[in-house]
C-alpha positions in Angstrom: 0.0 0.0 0.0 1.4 3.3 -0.7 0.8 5.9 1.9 1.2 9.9 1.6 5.2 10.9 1.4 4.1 13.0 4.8 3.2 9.7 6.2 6.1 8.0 5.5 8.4 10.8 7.3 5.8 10.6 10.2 7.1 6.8 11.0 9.9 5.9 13.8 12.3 4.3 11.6 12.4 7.6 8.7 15.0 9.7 7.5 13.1 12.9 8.9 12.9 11.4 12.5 16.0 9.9 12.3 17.6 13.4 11.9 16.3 14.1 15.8 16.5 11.5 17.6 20.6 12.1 18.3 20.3 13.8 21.8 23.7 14.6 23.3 24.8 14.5 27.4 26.0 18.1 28.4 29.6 17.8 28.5 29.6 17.6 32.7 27.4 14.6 32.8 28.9 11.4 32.7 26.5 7.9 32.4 27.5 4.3 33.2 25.3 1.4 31.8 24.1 -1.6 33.5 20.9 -3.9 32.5 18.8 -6.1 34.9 18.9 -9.7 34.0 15.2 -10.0 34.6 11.8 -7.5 33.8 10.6 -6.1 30.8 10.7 -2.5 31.8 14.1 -1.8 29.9 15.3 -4.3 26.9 19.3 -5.5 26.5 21.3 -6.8 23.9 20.1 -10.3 25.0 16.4 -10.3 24.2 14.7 -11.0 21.2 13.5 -6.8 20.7 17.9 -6.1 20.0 19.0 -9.5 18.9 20.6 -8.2 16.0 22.8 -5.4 17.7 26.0 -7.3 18.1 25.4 -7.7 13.8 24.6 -4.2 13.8 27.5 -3.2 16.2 29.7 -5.5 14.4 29.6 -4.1 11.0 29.9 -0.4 12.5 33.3 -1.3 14.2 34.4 -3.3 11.1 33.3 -0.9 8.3 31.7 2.3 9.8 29.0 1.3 8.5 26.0 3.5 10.8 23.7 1.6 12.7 20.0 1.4 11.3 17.3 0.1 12.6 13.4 0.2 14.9 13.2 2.9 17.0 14.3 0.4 19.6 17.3 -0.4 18.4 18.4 3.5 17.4 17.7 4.4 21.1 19.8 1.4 22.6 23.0 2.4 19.8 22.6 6.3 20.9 22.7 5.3 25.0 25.7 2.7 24.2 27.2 5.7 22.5 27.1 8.0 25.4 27.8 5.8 27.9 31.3 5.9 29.6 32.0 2.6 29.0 31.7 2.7 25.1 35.0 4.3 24.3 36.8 1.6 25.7 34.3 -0.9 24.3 34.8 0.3 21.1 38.7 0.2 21.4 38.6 -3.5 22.9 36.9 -4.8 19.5 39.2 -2.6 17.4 41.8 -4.8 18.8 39.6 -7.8 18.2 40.8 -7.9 14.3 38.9 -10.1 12.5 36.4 -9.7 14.8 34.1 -12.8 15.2 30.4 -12.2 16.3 31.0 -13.9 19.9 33.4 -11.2 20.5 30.9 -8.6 20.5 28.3 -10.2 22.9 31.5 -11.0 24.8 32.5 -7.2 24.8 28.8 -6.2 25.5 28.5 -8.8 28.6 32.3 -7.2 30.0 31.4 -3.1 29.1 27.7 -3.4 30.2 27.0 -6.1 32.6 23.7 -7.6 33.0 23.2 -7.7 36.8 20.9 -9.8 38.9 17.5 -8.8 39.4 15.0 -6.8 38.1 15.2 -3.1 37.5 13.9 -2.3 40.8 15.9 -5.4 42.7 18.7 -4.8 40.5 19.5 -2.3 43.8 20.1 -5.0 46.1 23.2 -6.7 47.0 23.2 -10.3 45.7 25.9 -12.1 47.4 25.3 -15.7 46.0 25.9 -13.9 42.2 29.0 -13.2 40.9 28.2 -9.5 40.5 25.7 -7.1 41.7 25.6 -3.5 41.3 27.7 -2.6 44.2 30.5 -5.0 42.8 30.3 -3.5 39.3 30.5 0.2 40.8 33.2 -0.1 43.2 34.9 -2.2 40.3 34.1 1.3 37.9 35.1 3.8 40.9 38.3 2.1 41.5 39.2 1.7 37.8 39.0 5.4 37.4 
């Protein structure tokens, strides 16, 4: 079906929209990333909504090639972006070479941690896990 050209700049995944939806952190703000393991208020590179990210990520690293996608997936590549962690990310599959697919997820799962919980548990310690939220910010605090 053909729709009106108006229409077709009106949808999340156009050209048009595309131009705004790059919002930049004042210069003084810094943001660190985590994800909750379990919930569905927030999505992560491991469910089914970004499956194709590490792809997506992949190819950018590899070729420069700029990530595309559902309005989903734009808005997970711009906070990834911003993130303090993604500088060093980035650098860590530069270094990768040839760069296989597993090294990505690996990268994502080392750079932005999945912790246990859900995003309101996600606060409390969880001594029986191998990380928790405390562990991954005293980890961050005394890496910088």
């Amino acid at each position: 079906m053909f729709l009106p050209a108006a229409i077709v700049d009106m949808r999340a995944c156009s050209d048009f929209l595309n131009k705004f939806s790059v919002k930049t952190w004042p210069a003084s703000f810094s943001m660190d990333l985590y994800f909750a393991e379990q919930g569905d208020q927030a999505s992560d590179y491991s469910e089914p909504l970004l499956r194709e990210m590490p792809e997506k990520i992949r190819q950018y690293i590899l070729s420069g090639e700029p990530v595309r996608g559902s309005l989903s997936e734009r808005n997970f590549w711009c906070a990834l972006q911003q993130s303090s962690q993604f500088k060093d990310f980035a650098r860590s599959l530069r270094r990768a070479g040839a760069l296989p697919l597993s090294e990505v997820r690996q990268a994502l799962e080392v750079y932005f941690p999945r912790l246990p919980g859900d995003h309101v548990t996600v606060l409390d310690p969880h001594s029986q896990q191998k990380t928790d939220l405390l562990r991954a910010l005293t980890r961050t605090l005394l890496s910088e």
